[in-house]
Backbone of each chain as ProteinMPNN parsed JSONL, in Angstrom:
{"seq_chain_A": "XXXXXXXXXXXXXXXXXXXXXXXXXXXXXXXXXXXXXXXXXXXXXXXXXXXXXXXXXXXXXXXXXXXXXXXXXXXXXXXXXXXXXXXXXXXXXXXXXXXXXXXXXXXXXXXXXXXXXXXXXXXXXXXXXXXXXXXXXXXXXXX", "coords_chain_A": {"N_chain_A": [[0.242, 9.066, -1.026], [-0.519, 10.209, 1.471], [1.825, 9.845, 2.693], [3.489, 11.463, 1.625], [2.192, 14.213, 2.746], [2.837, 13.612, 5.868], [5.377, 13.751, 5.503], [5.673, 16.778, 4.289], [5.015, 17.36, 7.228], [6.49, 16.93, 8.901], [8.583, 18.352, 7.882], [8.124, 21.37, 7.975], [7.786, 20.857, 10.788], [10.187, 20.495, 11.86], [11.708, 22.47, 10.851], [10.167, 24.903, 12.264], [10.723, 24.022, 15.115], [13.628, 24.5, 15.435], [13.765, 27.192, 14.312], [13.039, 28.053, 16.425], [14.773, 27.656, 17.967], [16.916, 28.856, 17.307], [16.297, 30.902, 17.695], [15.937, 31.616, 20.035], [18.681, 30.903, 21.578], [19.988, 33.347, 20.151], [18.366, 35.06, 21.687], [17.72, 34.457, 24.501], [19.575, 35.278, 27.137], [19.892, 35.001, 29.548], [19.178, 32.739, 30.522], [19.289, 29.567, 32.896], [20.501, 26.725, 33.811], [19.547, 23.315, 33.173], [17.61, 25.022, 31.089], [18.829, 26.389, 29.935], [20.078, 25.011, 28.303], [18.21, 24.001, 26.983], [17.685, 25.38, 24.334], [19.279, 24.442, 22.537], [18.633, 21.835, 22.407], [16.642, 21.869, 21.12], [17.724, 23.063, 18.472], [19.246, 20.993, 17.695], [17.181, 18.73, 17.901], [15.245, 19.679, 16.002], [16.834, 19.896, 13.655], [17.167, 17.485, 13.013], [14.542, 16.081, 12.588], [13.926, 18.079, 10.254], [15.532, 17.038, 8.35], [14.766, 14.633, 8.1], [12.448, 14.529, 7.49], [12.968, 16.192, 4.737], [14.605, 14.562, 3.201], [12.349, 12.103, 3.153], [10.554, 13.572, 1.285], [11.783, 14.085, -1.145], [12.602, 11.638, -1.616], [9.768, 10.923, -2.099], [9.258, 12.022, -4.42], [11.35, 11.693, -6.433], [10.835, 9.148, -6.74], [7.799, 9.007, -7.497], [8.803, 10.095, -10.528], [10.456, 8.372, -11.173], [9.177, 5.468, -11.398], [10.197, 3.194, -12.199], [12.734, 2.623, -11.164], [11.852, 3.117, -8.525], [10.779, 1.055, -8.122], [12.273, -1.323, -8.211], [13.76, -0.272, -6.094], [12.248, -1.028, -4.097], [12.105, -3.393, -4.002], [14.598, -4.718, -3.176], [14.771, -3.552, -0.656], [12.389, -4.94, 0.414], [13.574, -7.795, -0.374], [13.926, -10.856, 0.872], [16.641, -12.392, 1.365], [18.206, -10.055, 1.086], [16.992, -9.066, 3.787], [17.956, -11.513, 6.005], [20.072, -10.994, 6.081], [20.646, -9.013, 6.91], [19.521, -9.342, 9.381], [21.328, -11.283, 10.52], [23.62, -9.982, 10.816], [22.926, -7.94, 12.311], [22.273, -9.172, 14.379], [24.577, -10.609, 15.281], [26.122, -8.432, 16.018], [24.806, -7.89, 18.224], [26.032, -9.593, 19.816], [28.25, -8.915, 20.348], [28.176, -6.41, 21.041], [26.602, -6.981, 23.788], [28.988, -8.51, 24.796], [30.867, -6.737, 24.789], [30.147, -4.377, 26.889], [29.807, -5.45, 28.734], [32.087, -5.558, 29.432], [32.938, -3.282, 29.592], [31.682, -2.255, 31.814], [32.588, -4.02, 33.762], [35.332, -2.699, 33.595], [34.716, -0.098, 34.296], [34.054, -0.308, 36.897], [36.15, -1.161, 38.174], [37.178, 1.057, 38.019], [36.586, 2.662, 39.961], [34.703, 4.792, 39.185], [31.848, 7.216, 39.734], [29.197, 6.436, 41.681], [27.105, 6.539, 40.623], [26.917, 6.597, 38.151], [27.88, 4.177, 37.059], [25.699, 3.014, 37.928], [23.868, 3.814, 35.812], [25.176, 2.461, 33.472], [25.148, 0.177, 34.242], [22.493, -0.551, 34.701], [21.194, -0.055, 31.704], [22.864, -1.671, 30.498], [21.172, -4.039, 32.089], [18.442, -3.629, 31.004], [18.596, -4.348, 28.508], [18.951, -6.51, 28.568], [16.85, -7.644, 29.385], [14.992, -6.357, 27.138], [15.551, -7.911, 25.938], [14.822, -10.753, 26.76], [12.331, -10.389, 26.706], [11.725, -10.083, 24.058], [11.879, -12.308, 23.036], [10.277, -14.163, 24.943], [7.93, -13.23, 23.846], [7.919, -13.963, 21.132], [7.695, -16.524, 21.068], [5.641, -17.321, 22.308], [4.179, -16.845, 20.066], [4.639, -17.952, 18.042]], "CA_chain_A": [[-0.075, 10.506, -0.938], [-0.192, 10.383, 2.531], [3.587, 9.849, 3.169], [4.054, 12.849, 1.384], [2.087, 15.384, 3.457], [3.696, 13.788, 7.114], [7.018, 14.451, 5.222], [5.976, 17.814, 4.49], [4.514, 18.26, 8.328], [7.583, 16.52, 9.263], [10.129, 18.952, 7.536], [7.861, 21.981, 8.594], [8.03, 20.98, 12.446], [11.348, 20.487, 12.163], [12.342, 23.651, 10.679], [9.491, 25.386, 13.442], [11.654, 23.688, 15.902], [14.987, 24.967, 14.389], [13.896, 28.489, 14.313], [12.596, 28.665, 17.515], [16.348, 27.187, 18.962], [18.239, 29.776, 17.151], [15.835, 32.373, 18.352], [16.225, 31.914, 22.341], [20.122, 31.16, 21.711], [20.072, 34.221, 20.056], [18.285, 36.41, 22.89], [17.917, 34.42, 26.08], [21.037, 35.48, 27.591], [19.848, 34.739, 31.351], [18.877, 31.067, 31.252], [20.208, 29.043, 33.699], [21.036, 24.881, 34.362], [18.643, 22.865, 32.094], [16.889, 25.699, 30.604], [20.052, 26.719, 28.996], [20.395, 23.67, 27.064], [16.553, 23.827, 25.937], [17.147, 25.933, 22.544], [20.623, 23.33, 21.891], [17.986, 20.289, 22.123], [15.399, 22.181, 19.946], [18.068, 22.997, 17.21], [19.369, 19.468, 17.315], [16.005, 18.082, 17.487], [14.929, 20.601, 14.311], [17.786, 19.423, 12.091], [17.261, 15.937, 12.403], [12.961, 16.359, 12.241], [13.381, 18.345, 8.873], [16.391, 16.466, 7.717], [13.864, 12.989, 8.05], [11.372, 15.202, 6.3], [13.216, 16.412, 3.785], [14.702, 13.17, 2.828], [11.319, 11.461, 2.484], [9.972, 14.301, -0.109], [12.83, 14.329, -2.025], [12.737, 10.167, -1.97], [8.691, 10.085, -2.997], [9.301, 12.947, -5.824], [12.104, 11.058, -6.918], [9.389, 7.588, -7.201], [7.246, 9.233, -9.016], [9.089, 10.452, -11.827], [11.063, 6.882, -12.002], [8.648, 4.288, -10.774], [10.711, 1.576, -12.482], [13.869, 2.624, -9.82], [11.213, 3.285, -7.09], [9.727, -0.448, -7.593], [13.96, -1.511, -7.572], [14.5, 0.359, -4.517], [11.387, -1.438, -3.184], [12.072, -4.896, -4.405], [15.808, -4.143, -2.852], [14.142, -3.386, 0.437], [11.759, -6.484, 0.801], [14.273, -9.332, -0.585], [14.166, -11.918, 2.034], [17.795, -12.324, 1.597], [19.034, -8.708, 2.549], [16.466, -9.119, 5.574], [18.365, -12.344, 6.283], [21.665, -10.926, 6.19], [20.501, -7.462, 7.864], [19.448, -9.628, 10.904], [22.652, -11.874, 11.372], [24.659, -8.89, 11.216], [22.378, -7.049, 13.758], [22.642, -10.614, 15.83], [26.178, -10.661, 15.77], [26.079, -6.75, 16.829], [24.154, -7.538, 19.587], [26.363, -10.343, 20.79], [29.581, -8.093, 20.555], [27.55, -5.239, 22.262], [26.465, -7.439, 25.206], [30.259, -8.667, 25.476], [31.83, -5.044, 25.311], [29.4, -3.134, 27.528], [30.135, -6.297, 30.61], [33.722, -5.915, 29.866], [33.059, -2.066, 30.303], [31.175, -2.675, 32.769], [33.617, -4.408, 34.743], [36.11, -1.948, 34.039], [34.648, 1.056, 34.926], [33.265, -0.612, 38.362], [37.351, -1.436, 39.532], [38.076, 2.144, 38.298], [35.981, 3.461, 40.59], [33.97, 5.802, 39.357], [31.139, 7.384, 40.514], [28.099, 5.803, 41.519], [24.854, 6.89, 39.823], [27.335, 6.436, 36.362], [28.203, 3.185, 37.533], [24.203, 2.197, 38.11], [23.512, 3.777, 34.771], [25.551, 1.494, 33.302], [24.697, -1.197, 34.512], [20.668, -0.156, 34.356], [21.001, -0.045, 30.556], [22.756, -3.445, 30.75], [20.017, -5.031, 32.645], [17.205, -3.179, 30.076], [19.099, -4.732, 27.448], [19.092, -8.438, 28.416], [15.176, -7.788, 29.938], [14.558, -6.401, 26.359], [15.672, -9.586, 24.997], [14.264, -11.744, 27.226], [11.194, -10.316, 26.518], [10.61, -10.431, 22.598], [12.191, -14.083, 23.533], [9.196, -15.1, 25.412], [6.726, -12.923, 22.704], [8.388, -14.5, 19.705], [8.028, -18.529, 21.454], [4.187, -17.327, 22.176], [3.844, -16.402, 19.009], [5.177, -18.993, 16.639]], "C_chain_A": [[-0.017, 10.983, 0.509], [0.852, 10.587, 3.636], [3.941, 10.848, 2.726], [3.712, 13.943, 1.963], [2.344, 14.956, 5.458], [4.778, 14.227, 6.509], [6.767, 16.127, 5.523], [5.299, 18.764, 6.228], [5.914, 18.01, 8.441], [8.716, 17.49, 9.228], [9.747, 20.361, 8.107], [7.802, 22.128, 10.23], [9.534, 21.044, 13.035], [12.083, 21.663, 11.981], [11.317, 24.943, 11.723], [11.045, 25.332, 14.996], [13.139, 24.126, 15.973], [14.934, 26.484, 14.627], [13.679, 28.776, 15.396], [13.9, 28.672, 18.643], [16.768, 28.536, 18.562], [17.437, 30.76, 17.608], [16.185, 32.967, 19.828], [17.947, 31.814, 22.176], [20.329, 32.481, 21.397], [19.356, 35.647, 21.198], [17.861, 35.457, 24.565], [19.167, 33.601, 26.491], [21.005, 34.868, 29.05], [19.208, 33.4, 31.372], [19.561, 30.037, 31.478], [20.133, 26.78, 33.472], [20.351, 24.159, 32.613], [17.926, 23.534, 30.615], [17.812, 26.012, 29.306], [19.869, 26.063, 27.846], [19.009, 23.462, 26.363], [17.071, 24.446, 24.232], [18.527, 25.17, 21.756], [19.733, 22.36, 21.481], [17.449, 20.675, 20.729], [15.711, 22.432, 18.544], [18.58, 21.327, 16.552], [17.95, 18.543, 16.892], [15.529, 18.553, 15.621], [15.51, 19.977, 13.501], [17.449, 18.413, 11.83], [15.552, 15.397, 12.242], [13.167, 16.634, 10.554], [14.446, 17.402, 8.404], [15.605, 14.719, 6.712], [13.025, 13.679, 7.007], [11.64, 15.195, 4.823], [13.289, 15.603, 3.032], [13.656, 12.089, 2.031], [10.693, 12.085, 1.491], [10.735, 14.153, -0.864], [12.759, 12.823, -2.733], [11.085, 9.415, -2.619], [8.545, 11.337, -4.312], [10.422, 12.124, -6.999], [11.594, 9.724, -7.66], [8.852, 7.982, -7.729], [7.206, 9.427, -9.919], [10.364, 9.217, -12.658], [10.264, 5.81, -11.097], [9.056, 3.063, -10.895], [11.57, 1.751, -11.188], [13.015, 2.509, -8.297], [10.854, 1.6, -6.942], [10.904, -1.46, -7.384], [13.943, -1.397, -6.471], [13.756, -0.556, -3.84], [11.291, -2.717, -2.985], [13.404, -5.158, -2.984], [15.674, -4.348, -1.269], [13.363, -4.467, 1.304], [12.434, -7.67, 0.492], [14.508, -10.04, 0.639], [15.983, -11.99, 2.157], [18.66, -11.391, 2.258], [18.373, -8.717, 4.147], [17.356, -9.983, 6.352], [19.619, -11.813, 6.745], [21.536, -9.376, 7.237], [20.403, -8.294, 9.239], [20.327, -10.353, 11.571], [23.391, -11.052, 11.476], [24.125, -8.541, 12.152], [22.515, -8.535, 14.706], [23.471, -10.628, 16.193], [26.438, -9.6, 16.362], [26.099, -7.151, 17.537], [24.825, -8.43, 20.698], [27.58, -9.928, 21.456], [29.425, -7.15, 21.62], [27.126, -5.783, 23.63], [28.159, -7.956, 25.867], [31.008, -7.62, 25.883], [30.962, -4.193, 26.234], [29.077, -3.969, 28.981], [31.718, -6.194, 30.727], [33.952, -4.641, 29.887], [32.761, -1.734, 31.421], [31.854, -2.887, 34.054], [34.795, -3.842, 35.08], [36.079, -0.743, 34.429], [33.987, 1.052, 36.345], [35.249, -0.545, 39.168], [38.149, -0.311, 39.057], [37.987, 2.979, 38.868], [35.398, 4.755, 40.685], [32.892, 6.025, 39.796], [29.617, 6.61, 40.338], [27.023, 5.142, 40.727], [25.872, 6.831, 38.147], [27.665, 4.709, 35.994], [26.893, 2.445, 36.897], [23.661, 2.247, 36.403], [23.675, 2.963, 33.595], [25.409, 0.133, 33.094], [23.109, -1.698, 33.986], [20.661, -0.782, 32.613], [21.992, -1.346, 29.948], [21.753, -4.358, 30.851], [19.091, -4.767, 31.563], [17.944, -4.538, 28.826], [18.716, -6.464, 27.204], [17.507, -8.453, 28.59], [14.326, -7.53, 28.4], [14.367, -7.695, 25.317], [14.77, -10.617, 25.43], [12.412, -11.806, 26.951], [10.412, -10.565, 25.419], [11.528, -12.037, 22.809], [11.017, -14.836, 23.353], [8.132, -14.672, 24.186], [6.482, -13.558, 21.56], [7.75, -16.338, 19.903], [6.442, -18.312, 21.485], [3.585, -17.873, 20.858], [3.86, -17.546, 17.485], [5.476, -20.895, 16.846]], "O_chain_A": [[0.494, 12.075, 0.76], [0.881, 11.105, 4.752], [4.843, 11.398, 3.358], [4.543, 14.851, 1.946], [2.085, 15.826, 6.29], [5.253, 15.244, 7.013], [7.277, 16.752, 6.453], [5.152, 19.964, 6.457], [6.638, 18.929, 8.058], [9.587, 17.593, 10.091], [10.662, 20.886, 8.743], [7.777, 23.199, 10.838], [9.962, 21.434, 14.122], [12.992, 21.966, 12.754], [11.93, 26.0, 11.874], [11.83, 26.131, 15.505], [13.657, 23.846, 17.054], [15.924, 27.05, 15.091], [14.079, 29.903, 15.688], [14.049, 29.321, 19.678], [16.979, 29.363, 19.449], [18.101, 31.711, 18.022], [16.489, 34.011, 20.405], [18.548, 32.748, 22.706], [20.904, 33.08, 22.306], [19.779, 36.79, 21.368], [17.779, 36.073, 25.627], [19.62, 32.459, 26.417], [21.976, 34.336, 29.588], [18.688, 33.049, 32.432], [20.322, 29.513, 30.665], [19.455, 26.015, 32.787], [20.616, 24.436, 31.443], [17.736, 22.982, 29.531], [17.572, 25.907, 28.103], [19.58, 26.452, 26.714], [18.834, 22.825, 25.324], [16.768, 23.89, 23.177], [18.745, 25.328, 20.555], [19.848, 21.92, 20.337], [17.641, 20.143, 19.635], [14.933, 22.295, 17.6], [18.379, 20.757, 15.479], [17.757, 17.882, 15.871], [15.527, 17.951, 14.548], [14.909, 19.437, 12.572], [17.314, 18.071, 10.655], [15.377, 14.278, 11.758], [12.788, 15.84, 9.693], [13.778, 16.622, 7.724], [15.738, 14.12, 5.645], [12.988, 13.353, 5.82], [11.028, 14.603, 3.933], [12.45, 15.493, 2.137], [13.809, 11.487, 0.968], [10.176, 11.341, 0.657], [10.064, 13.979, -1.882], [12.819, 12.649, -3.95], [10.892, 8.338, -3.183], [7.561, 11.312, -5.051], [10.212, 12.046, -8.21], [11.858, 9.351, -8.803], [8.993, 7.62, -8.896], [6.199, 9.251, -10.604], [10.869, 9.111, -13.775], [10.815, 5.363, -10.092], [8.711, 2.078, -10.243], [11.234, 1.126, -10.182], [13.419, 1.98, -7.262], [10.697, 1.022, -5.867], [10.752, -2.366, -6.565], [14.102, -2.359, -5.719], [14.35, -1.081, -2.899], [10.628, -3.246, -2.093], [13.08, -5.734, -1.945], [16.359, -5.18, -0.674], [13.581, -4.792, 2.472], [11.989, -8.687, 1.024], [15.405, -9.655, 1.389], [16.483, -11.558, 3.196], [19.408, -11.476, 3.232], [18.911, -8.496, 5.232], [17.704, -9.487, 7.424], [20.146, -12.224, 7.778], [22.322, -8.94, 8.077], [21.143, -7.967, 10.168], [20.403, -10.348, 12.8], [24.136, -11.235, 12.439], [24.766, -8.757, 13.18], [22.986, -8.506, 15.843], [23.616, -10.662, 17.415], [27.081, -9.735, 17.404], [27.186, -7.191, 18.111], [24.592, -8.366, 21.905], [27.989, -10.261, 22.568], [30.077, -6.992, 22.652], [27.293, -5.051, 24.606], [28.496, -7.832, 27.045], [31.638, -7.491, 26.933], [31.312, -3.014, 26.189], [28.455, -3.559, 29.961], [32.435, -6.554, 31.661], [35.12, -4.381, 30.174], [33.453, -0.967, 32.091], [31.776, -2.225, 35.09], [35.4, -4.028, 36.136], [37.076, -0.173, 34.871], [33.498, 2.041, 36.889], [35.557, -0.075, 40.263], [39.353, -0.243, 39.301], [38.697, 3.983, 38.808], [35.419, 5.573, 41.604], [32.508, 5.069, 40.469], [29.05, 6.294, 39.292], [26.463, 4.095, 40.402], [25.281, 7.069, 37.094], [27.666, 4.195, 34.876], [26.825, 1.685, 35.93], [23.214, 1.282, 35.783], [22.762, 2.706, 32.81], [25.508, -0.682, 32.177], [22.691, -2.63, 33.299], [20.151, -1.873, 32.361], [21.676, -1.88, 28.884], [21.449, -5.237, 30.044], [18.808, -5.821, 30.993], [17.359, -5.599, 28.607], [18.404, -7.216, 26.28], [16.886, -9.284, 27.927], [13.283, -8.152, 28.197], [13.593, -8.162, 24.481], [14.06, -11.271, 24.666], [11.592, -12.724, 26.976], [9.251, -10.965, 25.34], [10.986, -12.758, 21.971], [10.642, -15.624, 22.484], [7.533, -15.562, 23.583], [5.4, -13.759, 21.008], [7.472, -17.117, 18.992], [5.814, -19.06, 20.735], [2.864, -18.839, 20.608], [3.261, -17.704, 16.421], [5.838, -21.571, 15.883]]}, "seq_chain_B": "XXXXXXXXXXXXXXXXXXXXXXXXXXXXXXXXXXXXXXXXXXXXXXXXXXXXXXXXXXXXXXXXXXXX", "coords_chain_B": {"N_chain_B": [[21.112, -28.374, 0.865], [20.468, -29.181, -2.471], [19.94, -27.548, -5.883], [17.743, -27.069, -8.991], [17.808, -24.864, -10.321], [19.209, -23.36, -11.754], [19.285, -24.356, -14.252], [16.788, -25.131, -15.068], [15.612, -22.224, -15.242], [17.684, -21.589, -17.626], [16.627, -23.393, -19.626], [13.816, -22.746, -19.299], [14.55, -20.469, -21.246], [15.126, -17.496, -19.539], [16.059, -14.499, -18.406], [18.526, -14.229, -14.904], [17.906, -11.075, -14.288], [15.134, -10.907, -15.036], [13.544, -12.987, -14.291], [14.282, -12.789, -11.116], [12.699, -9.971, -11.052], [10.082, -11.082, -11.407], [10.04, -12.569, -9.462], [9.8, -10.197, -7.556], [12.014, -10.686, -6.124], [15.476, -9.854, -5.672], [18.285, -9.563, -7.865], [20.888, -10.499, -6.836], [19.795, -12.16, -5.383], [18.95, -14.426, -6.949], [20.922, -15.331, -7.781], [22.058, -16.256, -5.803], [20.69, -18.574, -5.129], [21.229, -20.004, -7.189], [23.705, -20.498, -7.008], [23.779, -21.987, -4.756], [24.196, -21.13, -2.548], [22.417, -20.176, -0.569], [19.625, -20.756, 0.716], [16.247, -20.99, -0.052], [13.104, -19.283, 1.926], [10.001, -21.04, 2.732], [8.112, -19.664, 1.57], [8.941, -18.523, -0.898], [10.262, -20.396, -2.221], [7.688, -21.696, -3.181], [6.883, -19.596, -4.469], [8.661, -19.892, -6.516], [8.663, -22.233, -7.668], [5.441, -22.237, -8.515], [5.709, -20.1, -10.559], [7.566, -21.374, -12.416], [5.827, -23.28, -13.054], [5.699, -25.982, -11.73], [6.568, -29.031, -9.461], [7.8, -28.006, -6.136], [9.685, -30.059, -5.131], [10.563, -30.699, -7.698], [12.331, -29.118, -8.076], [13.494, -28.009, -5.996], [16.634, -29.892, -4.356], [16.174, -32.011, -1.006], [18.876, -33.452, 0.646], [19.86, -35.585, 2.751], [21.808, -34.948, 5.338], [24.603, -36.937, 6.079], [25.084, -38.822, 9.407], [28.033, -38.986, 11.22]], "CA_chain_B": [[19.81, -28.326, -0.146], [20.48, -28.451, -3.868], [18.69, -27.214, -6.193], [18.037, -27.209, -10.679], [16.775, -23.165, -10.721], [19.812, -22.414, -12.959], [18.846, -25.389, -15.296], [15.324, -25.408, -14.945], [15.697, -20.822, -15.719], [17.972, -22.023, -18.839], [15.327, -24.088, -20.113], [12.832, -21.909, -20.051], [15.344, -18.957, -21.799], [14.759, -16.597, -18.836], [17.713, -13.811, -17.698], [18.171, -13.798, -13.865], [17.063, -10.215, -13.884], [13.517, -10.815, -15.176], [13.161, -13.824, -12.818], [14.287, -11.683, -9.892], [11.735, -9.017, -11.573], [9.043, -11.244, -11.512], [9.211, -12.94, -7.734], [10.097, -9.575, -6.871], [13.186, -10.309, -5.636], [16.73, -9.193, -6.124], [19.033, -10.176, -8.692], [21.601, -11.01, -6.126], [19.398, -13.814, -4.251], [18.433, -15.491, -7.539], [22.159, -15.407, -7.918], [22.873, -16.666, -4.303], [19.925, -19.682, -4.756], [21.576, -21.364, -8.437], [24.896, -21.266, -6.355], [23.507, -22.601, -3.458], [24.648, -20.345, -1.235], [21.206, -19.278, -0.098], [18.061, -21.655, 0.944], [15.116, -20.063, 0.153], [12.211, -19.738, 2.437], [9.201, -22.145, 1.906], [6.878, -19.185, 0.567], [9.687, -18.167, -1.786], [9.745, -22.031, -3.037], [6.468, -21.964, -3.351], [7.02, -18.577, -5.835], [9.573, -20.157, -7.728], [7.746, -23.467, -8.215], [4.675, -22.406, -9.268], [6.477, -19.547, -11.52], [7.7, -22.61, -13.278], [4.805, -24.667, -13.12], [6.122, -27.091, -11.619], [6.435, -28.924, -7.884], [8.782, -27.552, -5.213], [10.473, -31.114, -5.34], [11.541, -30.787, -8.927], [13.091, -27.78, -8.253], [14.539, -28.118, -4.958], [16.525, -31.527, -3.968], [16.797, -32.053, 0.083], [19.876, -34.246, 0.895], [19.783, -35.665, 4.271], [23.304, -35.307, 5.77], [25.247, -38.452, 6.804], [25.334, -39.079, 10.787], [29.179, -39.599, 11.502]], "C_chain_B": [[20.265, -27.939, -1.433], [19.521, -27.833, -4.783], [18.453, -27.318, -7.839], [17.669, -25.962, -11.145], [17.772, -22.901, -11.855], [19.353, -22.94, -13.949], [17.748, -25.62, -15.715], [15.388, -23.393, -15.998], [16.205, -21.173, -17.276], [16.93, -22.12, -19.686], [14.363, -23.403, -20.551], [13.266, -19.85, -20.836], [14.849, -17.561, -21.233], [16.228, -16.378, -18.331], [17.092, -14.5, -16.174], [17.676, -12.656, -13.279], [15.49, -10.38, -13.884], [12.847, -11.906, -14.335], [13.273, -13.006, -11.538], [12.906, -10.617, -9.651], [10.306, -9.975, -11.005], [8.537, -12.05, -9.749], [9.459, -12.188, -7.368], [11.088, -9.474, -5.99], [14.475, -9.652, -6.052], [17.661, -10.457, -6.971], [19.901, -11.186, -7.864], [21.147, -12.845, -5.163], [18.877, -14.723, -5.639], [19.955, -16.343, -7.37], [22.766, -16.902, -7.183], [22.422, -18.404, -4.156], [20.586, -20.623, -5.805], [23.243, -21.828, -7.635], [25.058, -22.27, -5.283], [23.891, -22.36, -2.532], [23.781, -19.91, -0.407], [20.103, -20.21, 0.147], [16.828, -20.796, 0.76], [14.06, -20.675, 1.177], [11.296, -20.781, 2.416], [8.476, -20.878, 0.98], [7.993, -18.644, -0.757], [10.138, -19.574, -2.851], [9.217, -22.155, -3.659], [6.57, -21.068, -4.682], [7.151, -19.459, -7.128], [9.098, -21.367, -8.619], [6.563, -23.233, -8.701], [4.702, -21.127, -10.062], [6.684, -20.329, -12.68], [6.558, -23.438, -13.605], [4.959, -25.767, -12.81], [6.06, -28.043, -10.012], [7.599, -28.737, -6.825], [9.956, -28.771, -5.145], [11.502, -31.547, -6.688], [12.46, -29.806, -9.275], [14.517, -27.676, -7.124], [14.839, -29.787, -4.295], [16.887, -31.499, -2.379], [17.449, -33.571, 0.59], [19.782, -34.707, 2.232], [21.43, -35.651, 4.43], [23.837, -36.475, 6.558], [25.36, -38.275, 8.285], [26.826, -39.421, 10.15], [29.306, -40.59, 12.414]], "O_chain_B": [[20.482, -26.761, -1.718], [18.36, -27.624, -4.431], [19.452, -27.957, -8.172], [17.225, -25.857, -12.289], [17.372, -22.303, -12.853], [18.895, -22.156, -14.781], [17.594, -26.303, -16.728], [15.226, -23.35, -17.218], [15.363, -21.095, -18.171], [16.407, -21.221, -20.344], [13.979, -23.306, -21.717], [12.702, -18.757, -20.89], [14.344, -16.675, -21.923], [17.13, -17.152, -18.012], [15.993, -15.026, -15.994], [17.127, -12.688, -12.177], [14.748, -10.064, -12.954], [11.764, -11.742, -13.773], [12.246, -12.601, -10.994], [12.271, -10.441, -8.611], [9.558, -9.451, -10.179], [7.473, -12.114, -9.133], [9.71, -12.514, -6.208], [11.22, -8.539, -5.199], [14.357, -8.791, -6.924], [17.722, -11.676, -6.813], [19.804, -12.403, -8.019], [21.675, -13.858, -4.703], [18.363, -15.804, -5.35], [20.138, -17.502, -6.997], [23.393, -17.903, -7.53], [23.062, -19.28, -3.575], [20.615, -21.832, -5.575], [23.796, -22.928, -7.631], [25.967, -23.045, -4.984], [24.021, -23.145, -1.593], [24.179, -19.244, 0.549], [19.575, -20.278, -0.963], [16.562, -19.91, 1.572], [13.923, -21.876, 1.412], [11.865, -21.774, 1.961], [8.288, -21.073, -0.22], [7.324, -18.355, -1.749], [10.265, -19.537, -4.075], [9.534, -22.609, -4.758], [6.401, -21.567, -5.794], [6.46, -19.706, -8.116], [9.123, -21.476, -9.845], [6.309, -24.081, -9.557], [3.55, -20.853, -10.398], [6.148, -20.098, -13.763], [6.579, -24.259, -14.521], [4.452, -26.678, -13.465], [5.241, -27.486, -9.282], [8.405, -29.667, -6.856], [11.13, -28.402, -5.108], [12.523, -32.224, -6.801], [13.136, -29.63, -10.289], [15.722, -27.447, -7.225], [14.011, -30.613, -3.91], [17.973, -30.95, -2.2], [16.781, -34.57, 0.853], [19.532, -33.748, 2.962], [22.171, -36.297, 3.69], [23.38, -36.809, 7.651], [25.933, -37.199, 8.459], [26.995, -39.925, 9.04], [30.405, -41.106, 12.617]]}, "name": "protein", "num_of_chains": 2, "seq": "XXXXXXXXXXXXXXXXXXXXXXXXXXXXXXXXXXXXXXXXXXXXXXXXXXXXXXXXXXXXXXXXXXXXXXXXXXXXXXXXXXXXXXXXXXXXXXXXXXXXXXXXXXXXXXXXXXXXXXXXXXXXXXXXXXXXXXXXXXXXXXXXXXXXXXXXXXXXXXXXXXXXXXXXXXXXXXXXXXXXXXXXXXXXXXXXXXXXXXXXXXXXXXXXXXX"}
């Protein structure tokens, strides 16, 4: 019962958010650099707020009037096996994504572009391996 | 790791849906475990064995693999 009234804050903040974008696109004509782009975020943000919303009302109205499919969907969801297979795929992702984003890496350093796109780059490289390294050590604590 | 779940399920004239149904898993992994394509966990063992009534050893056989 509770998942159903964040959905419906959820789809209400999102469509808040939503109206308030198209409102300033629609009359503020004079805002400049950043500001500009505020009522772009707020409709993007909006859509994809109520969209989550929506989604989840629609998906516990749907459970309650077939609880056999809802306790499917849910079985479906917890099988050790799809977990199994969800996480070697995301493993293998992640080993592709660390190879293509050093071998971008490397080619957008000898094509010389600019700096601070360069660092960014790289930055979210380094996060990447530091994220790892980190549920690494949490996981070896842990178990 | 082999295993006797299809033979043992037979036996006791159970589909693979209503087994699936009843450890709560999916059709597909009872599927995956009589082929032996799939190892189950230990607590999912544990299900299936005392589902059956029976002990995790008569259900599941572990082979040691030959050193070359």
């Amino acid at each position: 019962m509770k998942k159903i009234h964040t959905a419906y804050l959820l789809a209400a903040v999102g469509l808040g958010l939503l109206a308030i974008g198209v409102y300033f696109i629609k009359t503020g004509d004079d805002l400049q650099g950043l500001l500009a782009a505020l009522p772009y975020l707020s409709v993007g943000l909006g859509c994809v707020i109520f969209g989550h919303g929506m989604g989840e009302i629609v998906l516990q109205h749907a459970s309650s009037r077939a609880p056999e499919a809802a306790k499917d969907l849910e079985i479906e969801k917890k099988d050790e096996r799809n977990i199994a297979i969800a996480n070697r795929a995301k493993a293998k992702a992640y080993d592709m994504m660390i190879f293509l984003i050093s071998a971008l890496l490397f080619a957008v350093a000898i094509m010389g572009i600019d700096l601070m796109l360069l660092l960014l780059f790289a930055f979210t490289y380094f996060f990447v391996i530091m994220y790892t390294t980190y549920y690494r050590y949490k996981f070896y604590k842990e178990m | 790791m082999n295993n006797r779940l299809e033979e043992i399920r037979k036996k006791h004239g159970i589909k693979q849906e209503e087994l699936a149904r009843a450890l709560e898993v999916s059709r597909q992994t009872i599927g995956s475990l009589e082929n032996g394509r799939y190892n189950p966990s230990i607590l999912l063992a544990f299900k299936i064995a005392r589902y059956f009534e029976l002990n995790i050893e008569e259900i599941f056989i572990y082979e040691e693999e030959e050193k070359e």
